[in-house]
C-alpha positions as CSV (number, residue, x, y, z in Angstrom):
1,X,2.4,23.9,-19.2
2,X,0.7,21.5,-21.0
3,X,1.7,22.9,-24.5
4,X,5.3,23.0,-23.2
5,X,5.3,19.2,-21.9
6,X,4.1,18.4,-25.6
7,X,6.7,20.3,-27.4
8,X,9.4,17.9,-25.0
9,X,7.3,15.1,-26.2
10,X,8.4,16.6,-29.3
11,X,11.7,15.7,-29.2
12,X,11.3,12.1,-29.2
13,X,9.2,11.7,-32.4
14,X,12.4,10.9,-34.9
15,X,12.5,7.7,-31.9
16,X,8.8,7.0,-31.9
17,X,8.0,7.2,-35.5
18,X,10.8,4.3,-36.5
19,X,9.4,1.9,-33.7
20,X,5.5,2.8,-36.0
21,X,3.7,5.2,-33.4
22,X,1.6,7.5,-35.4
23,X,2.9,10.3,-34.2
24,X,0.0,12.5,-34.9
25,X,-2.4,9.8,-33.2
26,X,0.2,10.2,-30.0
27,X,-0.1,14.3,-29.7
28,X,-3.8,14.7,-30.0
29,X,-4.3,11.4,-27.6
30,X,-2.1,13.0,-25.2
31,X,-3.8,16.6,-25.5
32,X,-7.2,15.1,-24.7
33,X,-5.8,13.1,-21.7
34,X,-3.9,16.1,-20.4
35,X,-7.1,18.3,-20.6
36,X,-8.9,15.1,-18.8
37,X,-5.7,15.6,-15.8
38,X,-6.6,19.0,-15.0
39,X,-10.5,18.2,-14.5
40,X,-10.3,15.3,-12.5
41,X,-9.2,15.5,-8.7
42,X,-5.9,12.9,-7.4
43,X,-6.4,10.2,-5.3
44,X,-3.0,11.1,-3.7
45,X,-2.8,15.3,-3.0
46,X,-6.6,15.4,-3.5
47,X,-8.2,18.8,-5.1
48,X,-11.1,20.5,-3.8
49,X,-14.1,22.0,-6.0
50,X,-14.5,25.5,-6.0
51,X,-18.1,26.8,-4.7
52,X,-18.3,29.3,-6.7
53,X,-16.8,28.6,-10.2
54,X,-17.8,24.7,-10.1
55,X,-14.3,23.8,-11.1
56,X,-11.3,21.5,-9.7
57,X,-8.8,23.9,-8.2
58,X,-5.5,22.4,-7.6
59,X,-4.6,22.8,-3.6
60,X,-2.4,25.2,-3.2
61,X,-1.1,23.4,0.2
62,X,-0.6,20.5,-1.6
63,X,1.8,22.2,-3.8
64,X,3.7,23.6,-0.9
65,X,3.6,20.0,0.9
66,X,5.6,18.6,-2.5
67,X,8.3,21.6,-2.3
68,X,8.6,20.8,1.6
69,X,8.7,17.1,1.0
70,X,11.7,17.3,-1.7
71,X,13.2,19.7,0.7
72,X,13.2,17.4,4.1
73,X,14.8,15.0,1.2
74,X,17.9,17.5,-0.1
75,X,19.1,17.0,3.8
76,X,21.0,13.3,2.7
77,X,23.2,15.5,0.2
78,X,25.1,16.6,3.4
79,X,25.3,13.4,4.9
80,X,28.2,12.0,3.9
81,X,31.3,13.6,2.8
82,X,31.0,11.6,-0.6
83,X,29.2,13.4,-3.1
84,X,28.2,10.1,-5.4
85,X,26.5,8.2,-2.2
86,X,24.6,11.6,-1.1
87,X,23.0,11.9,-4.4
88,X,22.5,8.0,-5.2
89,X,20.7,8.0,-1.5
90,X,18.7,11.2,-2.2
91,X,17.7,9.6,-5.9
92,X,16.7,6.2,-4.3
93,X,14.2,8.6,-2.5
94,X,13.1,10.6,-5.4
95,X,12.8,7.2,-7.2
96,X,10.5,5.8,-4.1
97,X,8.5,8.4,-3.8
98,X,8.0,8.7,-7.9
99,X,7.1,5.0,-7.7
100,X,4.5,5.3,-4.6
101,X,2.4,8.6,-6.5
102,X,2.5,6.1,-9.7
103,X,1.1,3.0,-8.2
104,X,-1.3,4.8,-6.0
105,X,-2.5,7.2,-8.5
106,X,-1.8,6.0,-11.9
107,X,-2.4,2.3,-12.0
108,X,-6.0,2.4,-12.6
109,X,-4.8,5.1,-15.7
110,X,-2.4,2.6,-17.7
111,X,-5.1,-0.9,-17.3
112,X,-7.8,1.7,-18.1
113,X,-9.7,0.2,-20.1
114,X,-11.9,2.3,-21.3
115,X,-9.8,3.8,-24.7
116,X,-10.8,0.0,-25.9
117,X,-14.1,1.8,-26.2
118,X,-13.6,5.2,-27.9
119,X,-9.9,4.8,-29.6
120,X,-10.1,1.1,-30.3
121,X,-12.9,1.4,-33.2
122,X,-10.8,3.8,-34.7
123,X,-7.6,3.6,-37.1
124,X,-5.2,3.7,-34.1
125,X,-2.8,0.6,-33.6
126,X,-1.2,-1.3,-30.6
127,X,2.3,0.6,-30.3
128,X,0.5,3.9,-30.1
129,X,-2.2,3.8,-28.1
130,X,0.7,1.9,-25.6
131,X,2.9,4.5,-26.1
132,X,0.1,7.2,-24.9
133,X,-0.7,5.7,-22.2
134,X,3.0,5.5,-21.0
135,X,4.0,9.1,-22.1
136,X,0.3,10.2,-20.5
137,X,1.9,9.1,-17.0
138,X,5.1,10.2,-16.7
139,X,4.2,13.8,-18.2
140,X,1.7,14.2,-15.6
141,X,4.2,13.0,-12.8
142,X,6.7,15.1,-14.4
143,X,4.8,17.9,-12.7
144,X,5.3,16.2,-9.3
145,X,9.0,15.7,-9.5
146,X,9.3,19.0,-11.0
147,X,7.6,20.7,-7.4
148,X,9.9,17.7,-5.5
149,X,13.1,18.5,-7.2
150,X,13.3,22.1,-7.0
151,X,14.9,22.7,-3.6
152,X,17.6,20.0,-4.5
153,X,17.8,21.6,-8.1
154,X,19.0,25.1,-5.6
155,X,20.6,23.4,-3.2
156,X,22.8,22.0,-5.5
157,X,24.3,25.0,-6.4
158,X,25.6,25.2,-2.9
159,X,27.6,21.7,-2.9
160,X,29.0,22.3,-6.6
161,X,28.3,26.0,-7.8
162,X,25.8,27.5,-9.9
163,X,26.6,25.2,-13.1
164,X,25.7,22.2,-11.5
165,X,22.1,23.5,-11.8
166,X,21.4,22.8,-15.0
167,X,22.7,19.1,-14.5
168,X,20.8,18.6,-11.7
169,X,17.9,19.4,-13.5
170,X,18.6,17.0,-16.2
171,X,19.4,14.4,-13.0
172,X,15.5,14.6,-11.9
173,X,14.1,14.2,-15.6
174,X,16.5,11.2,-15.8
175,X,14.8,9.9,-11.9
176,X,11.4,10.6,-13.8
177,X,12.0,8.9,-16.9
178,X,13.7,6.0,-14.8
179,X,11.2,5.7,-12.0
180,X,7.7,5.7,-15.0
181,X,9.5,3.1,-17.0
182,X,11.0,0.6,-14.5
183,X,6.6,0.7,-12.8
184,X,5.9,0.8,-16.3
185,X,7.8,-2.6,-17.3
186,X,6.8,-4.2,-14.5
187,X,2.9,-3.8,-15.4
188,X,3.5,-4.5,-19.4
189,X,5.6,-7.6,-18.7
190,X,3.1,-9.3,-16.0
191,X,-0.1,-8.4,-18.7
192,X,1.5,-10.5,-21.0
193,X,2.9,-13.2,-18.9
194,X,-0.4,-13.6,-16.7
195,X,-3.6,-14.2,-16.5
196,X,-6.0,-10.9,-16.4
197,X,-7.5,-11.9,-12.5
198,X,-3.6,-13.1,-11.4
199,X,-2.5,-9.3,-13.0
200,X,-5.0,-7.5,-10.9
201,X,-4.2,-9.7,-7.7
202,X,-0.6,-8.8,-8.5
203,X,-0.7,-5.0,-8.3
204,X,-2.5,-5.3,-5.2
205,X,-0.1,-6.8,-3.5
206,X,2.6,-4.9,-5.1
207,X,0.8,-1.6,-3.4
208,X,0.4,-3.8,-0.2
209,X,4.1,-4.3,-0.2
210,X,4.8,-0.9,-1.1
211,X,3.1,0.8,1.4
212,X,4.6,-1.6,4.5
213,X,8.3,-1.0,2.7
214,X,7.8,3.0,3.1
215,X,5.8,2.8,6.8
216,X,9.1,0.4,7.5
217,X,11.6,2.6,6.0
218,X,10.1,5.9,7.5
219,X,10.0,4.1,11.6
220,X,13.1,1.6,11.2
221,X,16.2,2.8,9.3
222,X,16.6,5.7,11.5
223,X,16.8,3.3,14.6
224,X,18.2,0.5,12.8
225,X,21.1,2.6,10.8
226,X,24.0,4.9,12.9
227,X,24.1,7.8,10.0
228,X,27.5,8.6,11.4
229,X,28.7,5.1,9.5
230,X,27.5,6.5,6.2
231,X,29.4,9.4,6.4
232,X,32.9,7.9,4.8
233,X,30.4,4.9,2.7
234,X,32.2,4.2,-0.9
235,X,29.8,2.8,-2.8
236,X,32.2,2.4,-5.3
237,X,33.8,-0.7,-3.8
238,X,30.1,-2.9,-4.2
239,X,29.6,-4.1,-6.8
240,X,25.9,-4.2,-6.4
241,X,26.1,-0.6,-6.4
242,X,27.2,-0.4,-10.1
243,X,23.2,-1.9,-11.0
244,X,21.5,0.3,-9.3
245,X,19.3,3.3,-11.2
246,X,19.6,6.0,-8.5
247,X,23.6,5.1,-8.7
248,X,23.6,5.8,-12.6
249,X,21.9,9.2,-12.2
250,X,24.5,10.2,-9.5
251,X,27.5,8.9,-11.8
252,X,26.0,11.9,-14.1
253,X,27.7,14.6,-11.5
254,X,30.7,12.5,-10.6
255,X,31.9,12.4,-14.2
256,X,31.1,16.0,-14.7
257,X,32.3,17.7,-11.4
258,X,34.4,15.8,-9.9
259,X,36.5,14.1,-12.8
260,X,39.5,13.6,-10.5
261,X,38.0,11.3,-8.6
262,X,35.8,9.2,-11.0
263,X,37.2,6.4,-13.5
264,X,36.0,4.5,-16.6
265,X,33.3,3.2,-14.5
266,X,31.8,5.8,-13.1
267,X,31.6,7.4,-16.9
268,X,30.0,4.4,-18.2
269,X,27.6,4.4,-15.7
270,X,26.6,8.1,-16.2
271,X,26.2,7.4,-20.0
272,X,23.9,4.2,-19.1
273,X,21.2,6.3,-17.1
274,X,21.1,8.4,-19.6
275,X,20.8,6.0,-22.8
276,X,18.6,3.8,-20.6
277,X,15.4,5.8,-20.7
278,X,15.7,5.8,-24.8
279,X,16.2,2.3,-25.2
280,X,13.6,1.3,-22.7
281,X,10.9,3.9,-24.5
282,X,12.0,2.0,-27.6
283,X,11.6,-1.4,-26.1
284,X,7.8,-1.2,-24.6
285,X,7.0,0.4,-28.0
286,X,9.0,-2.3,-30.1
287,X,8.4,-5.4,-28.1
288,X,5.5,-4.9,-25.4
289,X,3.4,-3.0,-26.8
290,X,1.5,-5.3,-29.8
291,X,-1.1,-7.0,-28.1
292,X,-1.4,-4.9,-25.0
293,X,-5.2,-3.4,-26.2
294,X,-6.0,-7.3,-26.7
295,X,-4.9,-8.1,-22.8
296,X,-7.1,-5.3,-21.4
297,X,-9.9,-6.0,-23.4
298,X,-9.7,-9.7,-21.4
299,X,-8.7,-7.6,-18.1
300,X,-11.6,-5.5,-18.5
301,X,-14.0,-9.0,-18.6
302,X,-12.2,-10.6,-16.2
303,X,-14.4,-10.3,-13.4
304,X,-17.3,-10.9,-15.2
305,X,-15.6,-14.1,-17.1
306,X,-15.1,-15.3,-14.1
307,X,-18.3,-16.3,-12.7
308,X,-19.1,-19.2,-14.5
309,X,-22.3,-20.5,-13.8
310,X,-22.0,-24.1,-12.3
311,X,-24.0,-26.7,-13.9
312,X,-26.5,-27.9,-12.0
313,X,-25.6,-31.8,-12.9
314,X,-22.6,-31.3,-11.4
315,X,-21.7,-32.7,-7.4
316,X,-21.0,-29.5,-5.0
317,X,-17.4,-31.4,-2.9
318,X,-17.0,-29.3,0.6
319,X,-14.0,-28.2,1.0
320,X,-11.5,-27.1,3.9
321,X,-13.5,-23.9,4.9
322,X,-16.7,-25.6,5.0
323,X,-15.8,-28.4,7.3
324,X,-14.3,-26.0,9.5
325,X,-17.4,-24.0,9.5
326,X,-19.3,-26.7,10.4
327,X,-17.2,-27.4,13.2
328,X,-17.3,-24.2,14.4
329,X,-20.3,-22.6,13.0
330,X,-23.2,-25.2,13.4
331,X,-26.3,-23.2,13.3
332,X,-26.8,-23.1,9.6
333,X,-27.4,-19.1,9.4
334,X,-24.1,-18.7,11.5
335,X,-22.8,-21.3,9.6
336,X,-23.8,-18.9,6.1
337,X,-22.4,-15.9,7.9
338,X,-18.8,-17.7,8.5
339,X,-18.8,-19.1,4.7
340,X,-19.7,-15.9,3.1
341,X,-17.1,-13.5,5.1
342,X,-14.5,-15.9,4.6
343,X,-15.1,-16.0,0.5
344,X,-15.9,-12.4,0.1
345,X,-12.7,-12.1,2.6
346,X,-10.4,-13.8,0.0
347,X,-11.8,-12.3,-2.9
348,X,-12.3,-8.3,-2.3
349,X,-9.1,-6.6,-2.9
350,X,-10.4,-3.2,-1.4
351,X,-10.5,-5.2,1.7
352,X,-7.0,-7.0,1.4
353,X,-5.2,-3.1,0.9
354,X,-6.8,-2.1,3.6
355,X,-6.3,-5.2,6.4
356,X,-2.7,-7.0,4.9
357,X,-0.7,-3.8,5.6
358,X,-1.7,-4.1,9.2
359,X,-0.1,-7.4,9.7
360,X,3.1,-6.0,9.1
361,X,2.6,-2.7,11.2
362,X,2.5,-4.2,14.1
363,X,6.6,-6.1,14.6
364,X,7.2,-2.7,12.8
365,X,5.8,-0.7,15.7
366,X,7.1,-3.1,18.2
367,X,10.4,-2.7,17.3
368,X,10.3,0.8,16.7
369,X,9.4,1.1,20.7
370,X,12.0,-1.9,21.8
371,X,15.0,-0.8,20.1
372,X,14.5,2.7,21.2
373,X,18.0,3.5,22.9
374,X,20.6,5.9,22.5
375,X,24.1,5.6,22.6
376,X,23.8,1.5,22.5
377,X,24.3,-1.0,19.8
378,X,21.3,-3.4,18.9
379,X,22.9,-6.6,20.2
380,X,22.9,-4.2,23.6
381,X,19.0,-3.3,23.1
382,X,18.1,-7.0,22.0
383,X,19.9,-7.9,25.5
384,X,17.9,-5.4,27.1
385,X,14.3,-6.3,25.9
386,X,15.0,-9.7,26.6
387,X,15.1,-8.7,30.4
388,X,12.0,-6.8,30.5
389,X,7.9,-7.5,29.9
390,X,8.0,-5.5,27.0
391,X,6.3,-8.9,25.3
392,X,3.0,-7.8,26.9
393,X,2.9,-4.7,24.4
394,X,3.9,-6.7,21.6
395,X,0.5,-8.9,22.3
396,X,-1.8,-6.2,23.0
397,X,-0.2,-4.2,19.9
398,X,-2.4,-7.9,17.7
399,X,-5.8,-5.8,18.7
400,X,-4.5,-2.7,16.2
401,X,-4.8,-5.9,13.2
402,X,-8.2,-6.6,14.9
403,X,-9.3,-3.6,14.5
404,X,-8.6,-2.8,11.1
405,X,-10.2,-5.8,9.9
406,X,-13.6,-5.6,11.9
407,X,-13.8,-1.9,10.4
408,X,-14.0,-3.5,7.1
409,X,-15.5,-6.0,6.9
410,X,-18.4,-4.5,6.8
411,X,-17.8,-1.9,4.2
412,X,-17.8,-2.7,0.4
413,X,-17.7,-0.6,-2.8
414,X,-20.5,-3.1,-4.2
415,X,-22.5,-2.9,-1.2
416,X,-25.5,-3.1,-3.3
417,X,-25.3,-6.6,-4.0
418,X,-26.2,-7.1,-0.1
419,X,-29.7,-7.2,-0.8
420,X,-30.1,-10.9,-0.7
421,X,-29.4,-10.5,3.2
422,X,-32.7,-8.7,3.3
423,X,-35.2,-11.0,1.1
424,X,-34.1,-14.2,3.1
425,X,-36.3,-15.4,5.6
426,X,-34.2,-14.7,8.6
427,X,-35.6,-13.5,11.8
428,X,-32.0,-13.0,14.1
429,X,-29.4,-11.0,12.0
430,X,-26.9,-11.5,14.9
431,X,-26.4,-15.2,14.0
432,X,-24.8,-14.0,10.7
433,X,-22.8,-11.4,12.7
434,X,-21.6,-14.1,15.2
435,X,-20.7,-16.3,12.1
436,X,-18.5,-13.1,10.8
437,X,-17.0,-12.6,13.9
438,X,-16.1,-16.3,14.3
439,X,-14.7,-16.2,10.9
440,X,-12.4,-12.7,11.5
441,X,-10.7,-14.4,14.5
442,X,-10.4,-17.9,12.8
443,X,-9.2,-17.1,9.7
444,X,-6.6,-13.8,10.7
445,X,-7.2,-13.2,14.0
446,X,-5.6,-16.5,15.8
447,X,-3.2,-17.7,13.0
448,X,-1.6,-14.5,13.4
449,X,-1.4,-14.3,17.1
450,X,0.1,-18.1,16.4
451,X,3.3,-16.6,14.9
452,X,3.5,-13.9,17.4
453,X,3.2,-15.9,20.5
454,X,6.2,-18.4,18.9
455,X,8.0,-15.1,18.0
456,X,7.4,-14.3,22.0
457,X,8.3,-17.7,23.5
458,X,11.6,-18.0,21.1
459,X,12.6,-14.5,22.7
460,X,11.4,-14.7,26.2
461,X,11.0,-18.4,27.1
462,X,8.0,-20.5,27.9
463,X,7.4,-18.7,31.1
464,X,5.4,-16.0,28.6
465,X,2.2,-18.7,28.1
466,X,0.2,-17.1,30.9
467,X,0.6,-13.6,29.9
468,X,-0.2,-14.5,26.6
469,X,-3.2,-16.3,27.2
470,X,-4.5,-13.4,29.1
471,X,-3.2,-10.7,26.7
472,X,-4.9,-12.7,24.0
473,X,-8.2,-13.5,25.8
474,X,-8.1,-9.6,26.2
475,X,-7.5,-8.7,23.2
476,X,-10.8,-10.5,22.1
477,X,-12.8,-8.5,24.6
478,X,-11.6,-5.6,22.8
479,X,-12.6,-7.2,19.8
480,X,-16.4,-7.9,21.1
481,X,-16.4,-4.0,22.4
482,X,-15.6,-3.3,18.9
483,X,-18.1,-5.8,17.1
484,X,-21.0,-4.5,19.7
485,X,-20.7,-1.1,19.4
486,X,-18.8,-0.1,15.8
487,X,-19.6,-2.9,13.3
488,X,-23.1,-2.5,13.2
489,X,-23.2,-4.3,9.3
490,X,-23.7,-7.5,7.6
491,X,-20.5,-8.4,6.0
492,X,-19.7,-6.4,3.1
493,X,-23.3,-4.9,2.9
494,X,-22.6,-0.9,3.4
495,X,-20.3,1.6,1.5
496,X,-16.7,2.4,2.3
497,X,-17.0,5.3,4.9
498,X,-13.8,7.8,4.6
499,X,-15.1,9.4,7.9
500,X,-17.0,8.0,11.4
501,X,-19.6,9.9,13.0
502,X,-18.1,11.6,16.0
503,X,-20.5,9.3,18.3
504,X,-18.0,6.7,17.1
505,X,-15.3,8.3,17.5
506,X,-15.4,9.0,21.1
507,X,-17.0,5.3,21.6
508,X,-13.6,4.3,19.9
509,X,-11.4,6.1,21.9
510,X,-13.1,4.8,24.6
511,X,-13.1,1.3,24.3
512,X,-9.1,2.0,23.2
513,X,-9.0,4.1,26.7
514,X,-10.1,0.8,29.0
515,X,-8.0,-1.6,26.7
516,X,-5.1,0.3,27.2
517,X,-5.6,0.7,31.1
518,X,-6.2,-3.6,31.3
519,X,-3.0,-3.5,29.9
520,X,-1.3,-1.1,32.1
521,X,-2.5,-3.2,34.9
522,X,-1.5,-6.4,33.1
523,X,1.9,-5.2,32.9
524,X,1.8,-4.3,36.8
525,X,0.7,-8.3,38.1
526,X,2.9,-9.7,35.3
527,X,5.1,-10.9,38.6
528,X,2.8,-12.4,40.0
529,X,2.5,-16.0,38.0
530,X,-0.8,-17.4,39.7
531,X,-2.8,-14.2,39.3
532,X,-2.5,-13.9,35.6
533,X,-3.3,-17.6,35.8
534,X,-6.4,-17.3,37.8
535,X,-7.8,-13.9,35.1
536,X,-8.0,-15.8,32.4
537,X,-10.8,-17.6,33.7
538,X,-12.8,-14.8,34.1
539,X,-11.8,-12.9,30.8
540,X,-12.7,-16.2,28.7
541,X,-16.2,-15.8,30.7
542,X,-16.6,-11.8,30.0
543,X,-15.8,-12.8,26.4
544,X,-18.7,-15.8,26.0
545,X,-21.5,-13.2,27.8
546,X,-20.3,-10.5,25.1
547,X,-20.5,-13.0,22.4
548,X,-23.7,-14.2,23.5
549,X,-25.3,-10.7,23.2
550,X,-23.8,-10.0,19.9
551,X,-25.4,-13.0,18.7
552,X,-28.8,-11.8,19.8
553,X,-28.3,-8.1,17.7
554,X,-32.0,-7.7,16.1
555,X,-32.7,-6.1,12.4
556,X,-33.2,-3.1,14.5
557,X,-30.0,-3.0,15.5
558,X,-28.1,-3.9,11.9
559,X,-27.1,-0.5,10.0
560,X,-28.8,-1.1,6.8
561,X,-27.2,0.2,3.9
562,X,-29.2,1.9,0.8
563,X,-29.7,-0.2,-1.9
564,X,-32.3,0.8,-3.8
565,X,-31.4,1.1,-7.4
């Protein structure tokens, strides 16, 4: 396979060689990078090491799970009676799905920076060491979108005949090619027009965002969208639709198949996704590539250029965060505890792609639940939630952000740096837990119930306050069951688990169990105005006693991480 993707590669060197790749360089790069591929496992459909032989084995269930995946996606072909919108939606799809295995999988591939190391000293210049890293990618997603297109690639041949196979083929190298250049441009324009900490920043939140778009996309559209509308769409008649890639790729079949029915413009835009591709492989080589092995050589010392040693001579001014701590956090080893969570909070990205997605899961799941209703329109199903407590879940639905965060914060891929936590004279470890705690609810935890509870009042009125002042208070308690029982670290000062102990588990489910059946029963008095009222006062109390015991954890009962060299 490899030898065959190399021989495509092929085809493009009369291109390559006039923008000055050495095309010779480029082949034997891409061999060796290839032959890397196939021994390293993916972050994304993960390969398992075989016992016996010692050797990566590529899953076969994942394969299947591709072919099954581009199958569920061949079903918007036949949903609508206009072949151009089918296949532009089923592209956007392809596209989407191209995009997510790239910036999962392949990000840390193009801004490695280790070739400055091993090609770098050698005679290899900017445009082609660019070039292989680009052509790297998309051959080795080339194998994904092969697996994901073939159903449609059959399927096809049911909507148009047999000939449009061949076509449709061509159609998912264009999506490929489209899909690795457009991630591509994005990555090679920020390196240049950044700084090498605001380009690694960037991507993160680009991944964040991703991520939230699909989890929306997936739970919303189908509740959001009647499919029965899309069944006569024209897309033809936007004019938006006429710049969009998956739109292009569809034109391809329209001018081919069904040239009764498609004009000048849907020609022109069939020849522009396929002349695209070329002229963008031409422009990163041409115009972004010189200086891009510069950039990640400063990318790759970013982190360490960044910690600048302060002079000594110079005046230390508090800030905002440390006059809030020491409002909040007075005891100084509480008051260390806040500081250091809400720095390390700010600056780990591991932590930020696994917490800042939560944020937006939860309106996601909210309205998921609300809007559920058959045969109504949504101004009916807005009327209707707007007559019922459904608020109640909306608040208790905060505590799935809380927990995401507290099962984090703990956990850090340079967990060895916590050492300093052990060689400081400190005699109650629970004062810097308390600090972290104080600084999770402070800094996430209440701003974002904030924007909820006005989200909450807008919808339901003001009578809401008392329900969400218990619901809240609540929602803390399960916060403090959490802290006492799961997050048994200093913050950031044990490795990233990928699996809990089944003791934690169960406690998890648990404490999930008795949250769940509080807000059963809060749902049940929500009538009753004076009772909610009157619980707060004794779930602000349960909370302070919690609290109080979590401050008093012992060295005992702190998981200590291993840090020995």
């Amino acid at each position: 396979m490899d030898k065959i993707l190399l021989k495509i590669v092929g085809l493009l060197n009369p291109l390559l060689q006039k923008t000055g790749v050495n095309i010779a360089q480029l082949h034997e790069i891409l061999r060796i990078k290839l032959l890397m591929d196939n021994r390293r496992p993916r972050s994304i459909f993960g390969h398992k090491k075989n016992k016996t032989e010692g050797k990566p084995t590529s899953s076969l269930l994942a394969t299947i799970m591709m072919v099954f995946m581009g199958l569920l996606m061949c079903f918007v072909l036949f949903i609508t009676t206009q072949p151009l919108a089918g296949q532009a939606l089923y592209f956007s799809i392809f596209m989407v799905m191209m995009a997510i295995t790239l910036i999962s999988d392949f990000t840390s591939v193009l801004i490695d920076s280790r070739d400055q190391f091993i090609i770098s000293p050698r005679p290899v210049n900017d445009r082609t060491m660019a070039m292989a890293r680009f052509l790297h990618v998309t051959l080795y997603i080339a194998r994904i979108a092969l697996l994901q297109g073939l159903p449609g690639i059959f399927i096809i041949a049911f909507i148009d005949g047999f000939a449009a196979i061949p076509l449709f083929a061509l159609q998912v190298i264009e999506a490929t090619l489209l899909s690795v250049l457009l991630v591509n441009l994005v990555y090679f324009v920020l390196i240049k027009l950044v700084s090498p900490q605001r380009f690694k920043d960037i991507i993160s939140y680009i991944q964040i965002v991703f991520s939230v778009l699909i989890f929306a996309v997936y739970y919303l559209v189908p509740r959001l969208i009647n499919t029965s509308l899309l069944q006569q769409v024209n897309l033809l008649k936007h004019v938006w639709a006429y710049f969009l890639p998956p739109v292009w790729i569809a034109s391809l079949n329209e001018a081919v198949f069904h040239t009764g029915r498609s004009g000048w413009a849907v020609l022109c835009m069939a020849v522009i996704g396929l002349v695209f591709p070329l002229v963008g492989i031409w422009f990163v080589a041409k115009v972004l590539a010189p200086g891009f092995n510069r950039r990640l050589a400063i990318i790759s010392t970013a982190d360490g250029a960044a910690n600048v040693v302060t002079p000594l001579t110079k005046k230390y001014n508090p800030d905002f965060r440390d006059k809030l701590a020491n409002l909040l956090a007075p005891d100084g080893i509480e008051n260390a505890g806040f500081k250091i969570t809400w720095k390390l909070a700010a600056r780990t990205r591991e932590f930020k792609m696994k917490v800042f997605p939560a944020f937006a899961y939860v309106p996601i799941y909210f309205i998921y639940f609300a809007l559920n209703g058959k045969g109504q329109t949504l101004t009916e199903r807005y009327a209707k939630i707007q007559h019922n407590t459904s608020y109640i879940f909306l608040i208790y639905l905060t505590t799935f952000v809380l927990s995401s965060i507290l099962q984090n914060v703990s956990q850090s891929p340079k967990y060895k740096s916590a050492w300093v936590y052990y060689t400081l004279p400190i005699t109650l470890p629970g004062k810097i837990l308390s600090g972290m705690y104080k600084a999770i609810i402070v800094i996430y935890f209440v701003p974002y119930c904030l924007v909820i509870s006005a989200a909450m009042i807008f919808i339901w009125g003001p009578a809401t306050i008392n329900d969400i002042l218990l619901a809240f208070s609540i929602s803390l308690t399960y916060g403090m069951l959490l802290a006492l029982f799961m997050v048994k670290g200093l913050p950031f000062s044990t490795p990233i688990m990928v699996k809990q102990g089944g003791g934690k588990v169960i406690v998890s489910f648990m404490i999930i169990g008795l949250i769940a059946a509080i807000g059963f029963g809060h749902v049940f008095i929500s009538k009753w105005e004076g009772l909610v009222w009157l619980l707060i006062i004794p779930s602000v109390l349960i909370n302070w006693i919690m609290f109080y015991q979590y401050k008093k954890q012992s060295w005992n009962d702190i998981e200590l991480a291993d840090i020995d060299g």
